[in-house]
mmCIF file of the N, C-alpha and C atoms, coordinates in Angstrom:
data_MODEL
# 
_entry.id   MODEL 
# 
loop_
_atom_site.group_PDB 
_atom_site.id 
_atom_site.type_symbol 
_atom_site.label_atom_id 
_atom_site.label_alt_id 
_atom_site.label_comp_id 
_atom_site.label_asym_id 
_atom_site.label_entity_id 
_atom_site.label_seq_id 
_atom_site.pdbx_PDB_ins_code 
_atom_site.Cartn_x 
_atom_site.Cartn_y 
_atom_site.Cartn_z 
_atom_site.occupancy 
_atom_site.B_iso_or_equiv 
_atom_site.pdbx_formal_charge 
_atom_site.auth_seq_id 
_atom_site.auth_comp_id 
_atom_site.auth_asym_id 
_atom_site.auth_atom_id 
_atom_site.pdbx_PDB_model_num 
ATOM 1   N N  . UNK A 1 1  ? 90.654  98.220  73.511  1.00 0.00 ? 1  UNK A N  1 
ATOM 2   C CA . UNK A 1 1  ? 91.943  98.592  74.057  1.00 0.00 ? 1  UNK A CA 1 
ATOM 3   C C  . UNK A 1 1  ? 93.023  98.165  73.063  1.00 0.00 ? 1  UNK A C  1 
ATOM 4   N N  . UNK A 1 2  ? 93.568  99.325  72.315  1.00 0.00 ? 2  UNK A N  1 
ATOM 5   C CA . UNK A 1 2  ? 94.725  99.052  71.257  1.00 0.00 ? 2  UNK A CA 1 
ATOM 6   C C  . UNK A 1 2  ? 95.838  98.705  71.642  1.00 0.00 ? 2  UNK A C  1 
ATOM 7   N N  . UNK A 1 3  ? 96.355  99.430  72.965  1.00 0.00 ? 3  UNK A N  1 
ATOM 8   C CA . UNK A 1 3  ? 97.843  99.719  73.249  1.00 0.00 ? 3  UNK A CA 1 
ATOM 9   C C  . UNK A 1 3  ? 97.790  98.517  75.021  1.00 0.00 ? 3  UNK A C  1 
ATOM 10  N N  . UNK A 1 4  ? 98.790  97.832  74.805  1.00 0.00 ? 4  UNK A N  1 
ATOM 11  C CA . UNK A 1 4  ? 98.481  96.912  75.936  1.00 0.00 ? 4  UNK A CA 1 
ATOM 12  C C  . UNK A 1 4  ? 99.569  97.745  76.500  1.00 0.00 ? 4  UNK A C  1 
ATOM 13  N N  . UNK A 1 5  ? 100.689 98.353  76.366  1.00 0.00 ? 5  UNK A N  1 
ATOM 14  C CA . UNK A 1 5  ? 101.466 98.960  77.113  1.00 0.00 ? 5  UNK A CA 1 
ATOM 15  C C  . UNK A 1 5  ? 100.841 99.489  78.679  1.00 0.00 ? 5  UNK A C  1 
ATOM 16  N N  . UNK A 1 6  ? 99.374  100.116 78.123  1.00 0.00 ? 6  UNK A N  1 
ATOM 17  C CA . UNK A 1 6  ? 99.157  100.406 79.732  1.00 0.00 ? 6  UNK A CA 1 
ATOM 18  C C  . UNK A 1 6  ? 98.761  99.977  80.812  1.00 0.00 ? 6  UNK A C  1 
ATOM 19  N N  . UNK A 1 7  ? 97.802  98.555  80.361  1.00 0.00 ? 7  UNK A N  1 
ATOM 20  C CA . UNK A 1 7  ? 97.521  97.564  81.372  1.00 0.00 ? 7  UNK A CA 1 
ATOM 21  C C  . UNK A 1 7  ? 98.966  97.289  81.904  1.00 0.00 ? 7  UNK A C  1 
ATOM 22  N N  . UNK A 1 8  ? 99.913  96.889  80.858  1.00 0.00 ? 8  UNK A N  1 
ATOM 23  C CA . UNK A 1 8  ? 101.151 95.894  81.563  1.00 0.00 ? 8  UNK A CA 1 
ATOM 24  C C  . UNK A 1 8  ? 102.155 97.192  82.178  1.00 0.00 ? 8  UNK A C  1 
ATOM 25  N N  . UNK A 1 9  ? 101.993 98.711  81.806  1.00 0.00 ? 9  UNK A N  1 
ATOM 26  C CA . UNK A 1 9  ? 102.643 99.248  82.935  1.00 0.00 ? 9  UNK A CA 1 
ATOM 27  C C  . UNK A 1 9  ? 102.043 99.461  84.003  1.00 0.00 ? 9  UNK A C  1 
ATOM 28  N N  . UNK A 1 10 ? 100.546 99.392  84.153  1.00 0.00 ? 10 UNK A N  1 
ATOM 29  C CA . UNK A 1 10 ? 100.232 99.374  85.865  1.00 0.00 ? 10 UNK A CA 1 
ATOM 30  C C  . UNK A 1 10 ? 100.914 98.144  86.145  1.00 0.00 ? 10 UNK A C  1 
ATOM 31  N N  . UNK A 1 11 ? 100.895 96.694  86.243  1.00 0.00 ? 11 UNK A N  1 
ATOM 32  C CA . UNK A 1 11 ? 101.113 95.808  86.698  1.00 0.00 ? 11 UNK A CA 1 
ATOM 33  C C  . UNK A 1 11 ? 102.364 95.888  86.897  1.00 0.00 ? 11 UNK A C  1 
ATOM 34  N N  . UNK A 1 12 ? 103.477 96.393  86.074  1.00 0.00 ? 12 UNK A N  1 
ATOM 35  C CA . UNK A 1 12 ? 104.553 96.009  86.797  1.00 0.00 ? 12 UNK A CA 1 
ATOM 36  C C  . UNK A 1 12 ? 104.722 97.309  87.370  1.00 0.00 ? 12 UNK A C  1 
ATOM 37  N N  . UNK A 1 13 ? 104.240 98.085  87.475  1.00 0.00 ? 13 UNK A N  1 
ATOM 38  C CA . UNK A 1 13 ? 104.488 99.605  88.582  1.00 0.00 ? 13 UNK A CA 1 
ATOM 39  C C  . UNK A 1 13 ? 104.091 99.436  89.548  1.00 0.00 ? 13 UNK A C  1 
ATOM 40  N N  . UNK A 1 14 ? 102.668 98.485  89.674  1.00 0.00 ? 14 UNK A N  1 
ATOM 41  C CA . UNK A 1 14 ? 102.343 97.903  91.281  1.00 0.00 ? 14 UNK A CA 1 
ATOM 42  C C  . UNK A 1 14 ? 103.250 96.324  91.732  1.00 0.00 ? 14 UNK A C  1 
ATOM 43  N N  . UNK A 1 15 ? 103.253 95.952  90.871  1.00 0.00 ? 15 UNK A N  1 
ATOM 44  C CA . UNK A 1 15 ? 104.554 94.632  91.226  1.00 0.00 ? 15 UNK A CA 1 
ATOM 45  C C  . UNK A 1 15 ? 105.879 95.656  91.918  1.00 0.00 ? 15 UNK A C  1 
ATOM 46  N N  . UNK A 1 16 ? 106.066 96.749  91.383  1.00 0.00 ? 16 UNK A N  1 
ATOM 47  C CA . UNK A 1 16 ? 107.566 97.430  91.563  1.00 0.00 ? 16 UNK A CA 1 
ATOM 48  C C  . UNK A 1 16 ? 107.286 97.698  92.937  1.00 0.00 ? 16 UNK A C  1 
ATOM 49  N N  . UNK A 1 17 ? 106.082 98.624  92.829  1.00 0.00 ? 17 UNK A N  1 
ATOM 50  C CA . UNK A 1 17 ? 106.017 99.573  94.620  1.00 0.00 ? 17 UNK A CA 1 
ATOM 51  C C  . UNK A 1 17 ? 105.907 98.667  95.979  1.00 0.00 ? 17 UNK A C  1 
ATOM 52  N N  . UNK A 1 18 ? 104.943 97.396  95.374  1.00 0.00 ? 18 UNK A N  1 
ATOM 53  C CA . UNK A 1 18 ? 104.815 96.397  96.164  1.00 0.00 ? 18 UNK A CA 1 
ATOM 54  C C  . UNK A 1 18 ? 106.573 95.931  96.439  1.00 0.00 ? 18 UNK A C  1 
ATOM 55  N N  . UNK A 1 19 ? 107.425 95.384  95.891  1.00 0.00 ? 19 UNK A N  1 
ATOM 56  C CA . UNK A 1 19 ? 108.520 94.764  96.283  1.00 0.00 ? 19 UNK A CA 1 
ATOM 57  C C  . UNK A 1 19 ? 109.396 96.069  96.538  1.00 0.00 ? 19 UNK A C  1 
ATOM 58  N N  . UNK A 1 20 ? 109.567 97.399  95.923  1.00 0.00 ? 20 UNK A N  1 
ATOM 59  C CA . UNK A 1 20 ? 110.221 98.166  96.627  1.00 0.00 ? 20 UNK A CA 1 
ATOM 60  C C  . UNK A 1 20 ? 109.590 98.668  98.282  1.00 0.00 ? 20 UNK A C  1 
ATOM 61  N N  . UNK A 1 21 ? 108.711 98.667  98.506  1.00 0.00 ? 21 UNK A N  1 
ATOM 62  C CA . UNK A 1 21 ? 108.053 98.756  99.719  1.00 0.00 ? 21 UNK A CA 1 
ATOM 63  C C  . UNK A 1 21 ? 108.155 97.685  100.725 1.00 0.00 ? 21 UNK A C  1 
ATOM 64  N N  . UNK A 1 22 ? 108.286 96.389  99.973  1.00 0.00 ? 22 UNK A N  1 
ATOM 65  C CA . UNK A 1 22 ? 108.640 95.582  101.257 1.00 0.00 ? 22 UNK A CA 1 
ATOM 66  C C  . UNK A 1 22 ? 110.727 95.430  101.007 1.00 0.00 ? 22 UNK A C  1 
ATOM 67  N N  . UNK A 1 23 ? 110.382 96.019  100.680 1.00 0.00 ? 23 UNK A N  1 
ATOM 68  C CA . UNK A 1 23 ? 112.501 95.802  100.728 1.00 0.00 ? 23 UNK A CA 1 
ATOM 69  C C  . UNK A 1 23 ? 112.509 97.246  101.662 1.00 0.00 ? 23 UNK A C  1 
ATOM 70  N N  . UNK A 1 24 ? 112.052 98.274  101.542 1.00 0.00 ? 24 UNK A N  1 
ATOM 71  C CA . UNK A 1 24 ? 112.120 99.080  102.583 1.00 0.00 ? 24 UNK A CA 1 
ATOM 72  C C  . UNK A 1 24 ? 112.022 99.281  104.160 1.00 0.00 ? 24 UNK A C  1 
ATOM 73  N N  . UNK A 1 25 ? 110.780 98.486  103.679 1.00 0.00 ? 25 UNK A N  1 
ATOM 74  C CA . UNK A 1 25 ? 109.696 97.684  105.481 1.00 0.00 ? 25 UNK A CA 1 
ATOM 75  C C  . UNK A 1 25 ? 110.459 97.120  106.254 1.00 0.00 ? 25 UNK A C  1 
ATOM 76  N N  . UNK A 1 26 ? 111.254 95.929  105.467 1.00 0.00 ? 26 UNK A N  1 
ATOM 77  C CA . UNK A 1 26 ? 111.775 94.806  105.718 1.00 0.00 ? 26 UNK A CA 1 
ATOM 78  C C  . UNK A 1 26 ? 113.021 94.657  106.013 1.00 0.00 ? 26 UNK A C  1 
ATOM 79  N N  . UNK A 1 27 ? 114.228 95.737  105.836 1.00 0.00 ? 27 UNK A N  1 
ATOM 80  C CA . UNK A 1 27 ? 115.354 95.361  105.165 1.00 0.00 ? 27 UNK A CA 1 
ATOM 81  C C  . UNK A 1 27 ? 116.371 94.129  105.394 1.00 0.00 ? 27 UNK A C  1 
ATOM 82  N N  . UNK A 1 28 ? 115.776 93.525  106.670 1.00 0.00 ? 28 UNK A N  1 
ATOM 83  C CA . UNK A 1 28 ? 116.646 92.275  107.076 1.00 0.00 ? 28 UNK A CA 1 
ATOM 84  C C  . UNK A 1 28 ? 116.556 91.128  106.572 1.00 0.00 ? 28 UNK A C  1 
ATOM 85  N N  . UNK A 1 29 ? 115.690 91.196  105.446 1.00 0.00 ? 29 UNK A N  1 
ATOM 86  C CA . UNK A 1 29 ? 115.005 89.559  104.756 1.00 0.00 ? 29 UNK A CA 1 
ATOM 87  C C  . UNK A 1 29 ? 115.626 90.170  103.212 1.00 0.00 ? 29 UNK A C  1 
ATOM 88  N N  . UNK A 1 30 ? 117.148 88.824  103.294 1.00 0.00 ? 30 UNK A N  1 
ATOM 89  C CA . UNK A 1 30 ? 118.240 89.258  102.161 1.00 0.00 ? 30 UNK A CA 1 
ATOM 90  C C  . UNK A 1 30 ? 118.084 87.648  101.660 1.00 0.00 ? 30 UNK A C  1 
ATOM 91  N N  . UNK A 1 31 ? 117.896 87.595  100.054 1.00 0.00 ? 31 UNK A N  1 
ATOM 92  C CA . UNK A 1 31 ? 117.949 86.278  99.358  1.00 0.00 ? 31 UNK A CA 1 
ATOM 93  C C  . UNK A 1 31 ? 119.726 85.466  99.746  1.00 0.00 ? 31 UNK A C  1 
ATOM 94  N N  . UNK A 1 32 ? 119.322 84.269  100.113 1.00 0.00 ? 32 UNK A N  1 
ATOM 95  C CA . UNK A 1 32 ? 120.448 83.760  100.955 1.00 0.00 ? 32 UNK A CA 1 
ATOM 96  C C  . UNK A 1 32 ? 121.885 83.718  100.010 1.00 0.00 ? 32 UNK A C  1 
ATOM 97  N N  . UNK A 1 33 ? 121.548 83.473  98.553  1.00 0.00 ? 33 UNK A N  1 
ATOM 98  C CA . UNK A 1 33 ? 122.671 83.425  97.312  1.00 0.00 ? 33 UNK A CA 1 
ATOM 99  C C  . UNK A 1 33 ? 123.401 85.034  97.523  1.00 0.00 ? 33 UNK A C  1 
ATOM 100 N N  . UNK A 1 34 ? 122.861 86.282  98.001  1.00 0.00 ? 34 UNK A N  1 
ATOM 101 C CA . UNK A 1 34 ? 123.354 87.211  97.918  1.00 0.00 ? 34 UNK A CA 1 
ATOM 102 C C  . UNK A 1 34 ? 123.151 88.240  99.550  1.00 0.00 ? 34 UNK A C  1 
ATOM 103 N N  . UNK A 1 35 ? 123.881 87.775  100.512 1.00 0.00 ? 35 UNK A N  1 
ATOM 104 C CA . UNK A 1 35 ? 123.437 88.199  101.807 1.00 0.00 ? 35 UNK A CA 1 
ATOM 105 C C  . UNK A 1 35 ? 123.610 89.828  101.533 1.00 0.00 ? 35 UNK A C  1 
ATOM 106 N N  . UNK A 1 36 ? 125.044 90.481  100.954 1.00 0.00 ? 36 UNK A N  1 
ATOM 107 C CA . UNK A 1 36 ? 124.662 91.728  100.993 1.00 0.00 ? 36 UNK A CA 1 
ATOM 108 C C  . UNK A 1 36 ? 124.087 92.651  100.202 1.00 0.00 ? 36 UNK A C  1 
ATOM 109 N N  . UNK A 1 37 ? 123.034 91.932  99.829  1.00 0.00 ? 37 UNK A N  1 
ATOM 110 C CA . UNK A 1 37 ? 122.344 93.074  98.933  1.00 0.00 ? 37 UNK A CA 1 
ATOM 111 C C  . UNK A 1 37 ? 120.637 92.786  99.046  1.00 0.00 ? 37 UNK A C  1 
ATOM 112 N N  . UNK A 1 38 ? 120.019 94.144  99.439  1.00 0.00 ? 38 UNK A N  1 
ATOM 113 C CA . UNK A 1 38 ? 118.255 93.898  98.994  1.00 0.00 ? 38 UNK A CA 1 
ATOM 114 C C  . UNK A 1 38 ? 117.926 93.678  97.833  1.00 0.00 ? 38 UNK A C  1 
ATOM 115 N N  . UNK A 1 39 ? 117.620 92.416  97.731  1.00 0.00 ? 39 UNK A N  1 
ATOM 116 C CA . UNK A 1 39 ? 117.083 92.139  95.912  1.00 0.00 ? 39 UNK A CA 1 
ATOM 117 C C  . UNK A 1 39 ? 115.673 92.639  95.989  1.00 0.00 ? 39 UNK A C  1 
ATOM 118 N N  . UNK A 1 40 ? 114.762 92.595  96.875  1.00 0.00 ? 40 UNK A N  1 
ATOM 119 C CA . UNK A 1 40 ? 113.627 93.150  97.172  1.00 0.00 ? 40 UNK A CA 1 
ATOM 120 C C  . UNK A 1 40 ? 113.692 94.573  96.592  1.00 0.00 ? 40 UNK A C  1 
ATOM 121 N N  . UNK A 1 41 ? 114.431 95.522  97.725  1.00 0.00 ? 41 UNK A N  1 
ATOM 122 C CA . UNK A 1 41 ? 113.961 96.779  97.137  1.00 0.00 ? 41 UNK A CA 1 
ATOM 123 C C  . UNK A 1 41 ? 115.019 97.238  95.348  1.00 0.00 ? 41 UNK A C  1 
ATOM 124 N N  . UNK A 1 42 ? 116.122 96.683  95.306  1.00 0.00 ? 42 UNK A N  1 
ATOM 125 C CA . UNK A 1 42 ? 116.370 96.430  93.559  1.00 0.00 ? 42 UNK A CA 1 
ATOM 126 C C  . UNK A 1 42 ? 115.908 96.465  92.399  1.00 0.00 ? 42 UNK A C  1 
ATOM 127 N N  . UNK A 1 43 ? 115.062 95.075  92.985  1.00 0.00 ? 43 UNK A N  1 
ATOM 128 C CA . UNK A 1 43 ? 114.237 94.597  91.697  1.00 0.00 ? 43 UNK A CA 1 
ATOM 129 C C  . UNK A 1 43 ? 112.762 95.110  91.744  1.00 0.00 ? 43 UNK A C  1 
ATOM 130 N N  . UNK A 1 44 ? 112.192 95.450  92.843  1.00 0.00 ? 44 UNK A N  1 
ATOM 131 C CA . UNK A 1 44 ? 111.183 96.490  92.693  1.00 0.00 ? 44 UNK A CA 1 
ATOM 132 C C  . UNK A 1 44 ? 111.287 97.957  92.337  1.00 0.00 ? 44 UNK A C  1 
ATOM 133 N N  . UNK A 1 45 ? 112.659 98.949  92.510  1.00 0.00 ? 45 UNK A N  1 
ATOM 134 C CA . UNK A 1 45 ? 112.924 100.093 92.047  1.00 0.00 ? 45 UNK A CA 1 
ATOM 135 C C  . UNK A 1 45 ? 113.142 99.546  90.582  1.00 0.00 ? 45 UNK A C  1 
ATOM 136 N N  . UNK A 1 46 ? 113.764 98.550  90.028  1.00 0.00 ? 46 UNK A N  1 
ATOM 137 C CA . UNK A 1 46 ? 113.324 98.404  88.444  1.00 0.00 ? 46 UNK A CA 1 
ATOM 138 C C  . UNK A 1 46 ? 112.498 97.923  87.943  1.00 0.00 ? 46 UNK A C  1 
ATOM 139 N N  . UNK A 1 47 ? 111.845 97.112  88.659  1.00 0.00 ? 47 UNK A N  1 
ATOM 140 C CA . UNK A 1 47 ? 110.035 96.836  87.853  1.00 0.00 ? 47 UNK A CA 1 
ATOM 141 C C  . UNK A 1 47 ? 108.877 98.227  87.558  1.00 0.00 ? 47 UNK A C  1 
ATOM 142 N N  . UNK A 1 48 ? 109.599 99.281  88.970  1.00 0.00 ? 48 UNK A N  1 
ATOM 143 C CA . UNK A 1 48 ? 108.740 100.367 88.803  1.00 0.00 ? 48 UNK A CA 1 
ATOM 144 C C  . UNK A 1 48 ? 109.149 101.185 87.965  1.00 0.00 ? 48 UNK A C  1 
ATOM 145 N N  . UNK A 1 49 ? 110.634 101.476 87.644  1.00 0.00 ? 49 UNK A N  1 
ATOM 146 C CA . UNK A 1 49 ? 110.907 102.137 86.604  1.00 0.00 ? 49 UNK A CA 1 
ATOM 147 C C  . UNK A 1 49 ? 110.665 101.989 85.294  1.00 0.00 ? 49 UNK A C  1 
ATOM 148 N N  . UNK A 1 50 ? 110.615 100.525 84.852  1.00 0.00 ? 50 UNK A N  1 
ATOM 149 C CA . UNK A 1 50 ? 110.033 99.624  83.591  1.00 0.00 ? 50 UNK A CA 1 
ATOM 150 C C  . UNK A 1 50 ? 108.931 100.312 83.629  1.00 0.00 ? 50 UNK A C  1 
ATOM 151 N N  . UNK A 1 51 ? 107.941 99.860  84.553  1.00 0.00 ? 51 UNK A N  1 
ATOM 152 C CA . UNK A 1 51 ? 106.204 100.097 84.613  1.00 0.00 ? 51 UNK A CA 1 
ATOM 153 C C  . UNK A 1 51 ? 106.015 101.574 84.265  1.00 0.00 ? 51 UNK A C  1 
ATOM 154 N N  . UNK A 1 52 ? 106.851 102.928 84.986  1.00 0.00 ? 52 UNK A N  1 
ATOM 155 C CA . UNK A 1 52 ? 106.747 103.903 84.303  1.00 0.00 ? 52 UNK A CA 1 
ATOM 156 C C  . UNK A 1 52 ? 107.241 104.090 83.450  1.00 0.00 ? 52 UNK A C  1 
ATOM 157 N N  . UNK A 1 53 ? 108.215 103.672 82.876  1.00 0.00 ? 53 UNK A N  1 
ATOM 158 C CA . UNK A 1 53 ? 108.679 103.678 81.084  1.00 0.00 ? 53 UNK A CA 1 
ATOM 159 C C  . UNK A 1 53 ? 107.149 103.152 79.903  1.00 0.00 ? 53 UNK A C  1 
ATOM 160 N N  . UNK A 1 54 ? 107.190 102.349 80.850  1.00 0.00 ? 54 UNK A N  1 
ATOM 161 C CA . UNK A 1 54 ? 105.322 101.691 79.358  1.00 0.00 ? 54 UNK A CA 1 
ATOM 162 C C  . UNK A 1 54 ? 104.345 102.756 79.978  1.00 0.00 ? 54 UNK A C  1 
ATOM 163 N N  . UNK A 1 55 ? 104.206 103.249 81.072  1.00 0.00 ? 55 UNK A N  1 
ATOM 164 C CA . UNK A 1 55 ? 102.673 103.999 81.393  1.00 0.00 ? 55 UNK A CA 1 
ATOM 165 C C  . UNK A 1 55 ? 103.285 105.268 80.467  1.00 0.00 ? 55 UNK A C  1 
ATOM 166 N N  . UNK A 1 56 ? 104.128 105.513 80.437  1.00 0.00 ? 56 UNK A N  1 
ATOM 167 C CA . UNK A 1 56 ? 104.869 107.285 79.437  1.00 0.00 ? 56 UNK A CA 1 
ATOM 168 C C  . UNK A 1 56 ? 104.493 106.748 78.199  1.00 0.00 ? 56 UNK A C  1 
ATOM 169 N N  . UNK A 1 57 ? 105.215 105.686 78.021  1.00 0.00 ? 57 UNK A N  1 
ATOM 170 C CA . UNK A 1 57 ? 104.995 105.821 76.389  1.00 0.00 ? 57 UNK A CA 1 
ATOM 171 C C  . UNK A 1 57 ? 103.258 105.723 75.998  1.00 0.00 ? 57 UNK A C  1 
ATOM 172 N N  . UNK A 1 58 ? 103.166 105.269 76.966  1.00 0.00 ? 58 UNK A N  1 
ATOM 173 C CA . UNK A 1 58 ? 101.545 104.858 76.325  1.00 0.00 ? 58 UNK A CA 1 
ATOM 174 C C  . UNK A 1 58 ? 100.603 105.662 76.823  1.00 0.00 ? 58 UNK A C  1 
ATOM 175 N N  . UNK A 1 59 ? 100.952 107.184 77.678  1.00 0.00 ? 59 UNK A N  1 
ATOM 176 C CA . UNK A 1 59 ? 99.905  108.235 77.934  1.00 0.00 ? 59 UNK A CA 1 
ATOM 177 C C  . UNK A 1 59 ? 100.654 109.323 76.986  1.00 0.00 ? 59 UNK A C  1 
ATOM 178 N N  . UNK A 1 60 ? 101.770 109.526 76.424  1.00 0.00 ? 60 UNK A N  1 
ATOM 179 C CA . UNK A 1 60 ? 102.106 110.188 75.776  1.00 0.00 ? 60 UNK A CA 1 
ATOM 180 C C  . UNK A 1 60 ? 101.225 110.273 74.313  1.00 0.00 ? 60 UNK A C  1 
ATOM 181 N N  . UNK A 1 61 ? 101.234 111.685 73.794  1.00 0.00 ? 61 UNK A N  1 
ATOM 182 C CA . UNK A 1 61 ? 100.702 111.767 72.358  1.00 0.00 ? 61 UNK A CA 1 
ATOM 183 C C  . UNK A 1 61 ? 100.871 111.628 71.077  1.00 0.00 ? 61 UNK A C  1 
ATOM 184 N N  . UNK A 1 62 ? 100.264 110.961 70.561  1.00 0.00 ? 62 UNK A N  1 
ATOM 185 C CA . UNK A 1 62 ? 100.853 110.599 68.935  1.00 0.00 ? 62 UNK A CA 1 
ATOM 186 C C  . UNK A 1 62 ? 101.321 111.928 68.373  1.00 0.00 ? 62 UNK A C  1 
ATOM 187 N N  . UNK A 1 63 ? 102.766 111.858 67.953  1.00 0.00 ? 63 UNK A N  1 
ATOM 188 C CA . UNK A 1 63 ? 102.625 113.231 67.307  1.00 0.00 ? 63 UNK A CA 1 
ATOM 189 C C  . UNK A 1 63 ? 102.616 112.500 65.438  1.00 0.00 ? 63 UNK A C  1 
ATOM 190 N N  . UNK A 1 64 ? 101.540 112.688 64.496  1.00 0.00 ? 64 UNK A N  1 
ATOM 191 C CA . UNK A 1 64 ? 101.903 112.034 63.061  1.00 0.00 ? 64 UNK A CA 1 
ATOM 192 C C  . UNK A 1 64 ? 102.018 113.367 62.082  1.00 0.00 ? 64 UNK A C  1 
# 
C-alpha cells in the first residue's frame, strides 16, 4: 500500500458520518463553552468533507 491517503480518508469519512449523525440524532447535546451551536454535526460535516477530499485524490488517476 503506497498511498496512505486512502486508509486515512476512510477513517476520517467514518469519524465524519459517525459525529455528523449523532449531531443530527441528537441535536440537544451542545458543548457547554458554545451552547448555540452543534459542534457535533460541524465538525463531523468537516471531517467528512476532509475524508472525501483524501478518498478523491487517492481514487483519482495518475495522469503522467
Amino acid at each position: 500500500m503506497d498511498d496512505l491517503r486512502r486508509p486515512i480518508g476512510y477513517l476520517f469519512a467514518l469519524l465524519g458520518l459517525i459525529l455528523l449523525l449523532y449531531g443530527l440524532i441528537s441535536p440537544d447535546v451542545r458543548a457547554p463553552l458554545d451552547p448555540g451551536t452543534n459542534v457535533n454535526l460541524w465538525c463531523g460535516l468537516t471531517l467528512f468533507i476532509f475524508g472525501g477530499c483524501l478518498l478523491w485524490l487517492s481514487f483519482r488517476t495518475k495522469k503522467s
